[in-house]
C-alpha positions in Angstrom: 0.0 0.0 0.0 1.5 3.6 -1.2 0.0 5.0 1.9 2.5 3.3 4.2 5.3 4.3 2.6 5.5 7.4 4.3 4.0 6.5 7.6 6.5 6.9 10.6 8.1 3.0 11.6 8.2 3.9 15.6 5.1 5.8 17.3 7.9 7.1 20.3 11.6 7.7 20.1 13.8 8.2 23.0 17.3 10.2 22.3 20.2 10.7 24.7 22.1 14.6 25.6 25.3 15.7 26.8 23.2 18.3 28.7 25.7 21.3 27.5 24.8 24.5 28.9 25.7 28.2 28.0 28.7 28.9 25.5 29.6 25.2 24.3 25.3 24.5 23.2 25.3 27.4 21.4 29.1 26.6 19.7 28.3 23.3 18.9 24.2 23.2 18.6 21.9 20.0 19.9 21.4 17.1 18.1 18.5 15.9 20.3 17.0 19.4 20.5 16.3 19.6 16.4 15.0 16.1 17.1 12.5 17.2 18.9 11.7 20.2 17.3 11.5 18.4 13.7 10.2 14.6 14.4 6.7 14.0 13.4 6.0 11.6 16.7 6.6 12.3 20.6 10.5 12.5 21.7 11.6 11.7 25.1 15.1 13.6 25.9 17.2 11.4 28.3 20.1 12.9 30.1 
């Protein structure tokens, strides 16, 4: 079915962070923060 092609594989993800703070976050940006800002199902952020 062509409809499934684009349908999402997982319904959650979880993703792992550093936790960087201050100077080196906003150097180096987040990985797991333009996850969550950009996946199309619910993100859980572990630290």
């Amino acid at each position: 079915d062509s409809d499934d092609v684009d349908a999402p594989a997982y319904d959650h993800l979880v993703v792992g962070s550093h936790g960087r703070t201050g100077v080196s976050r906003m150097l180096l940006g987040s990985v797991a923060e333009k996850v969550v800002r950009e996946s199309p199902i619910p993100v859980t952020v572990v630290r």
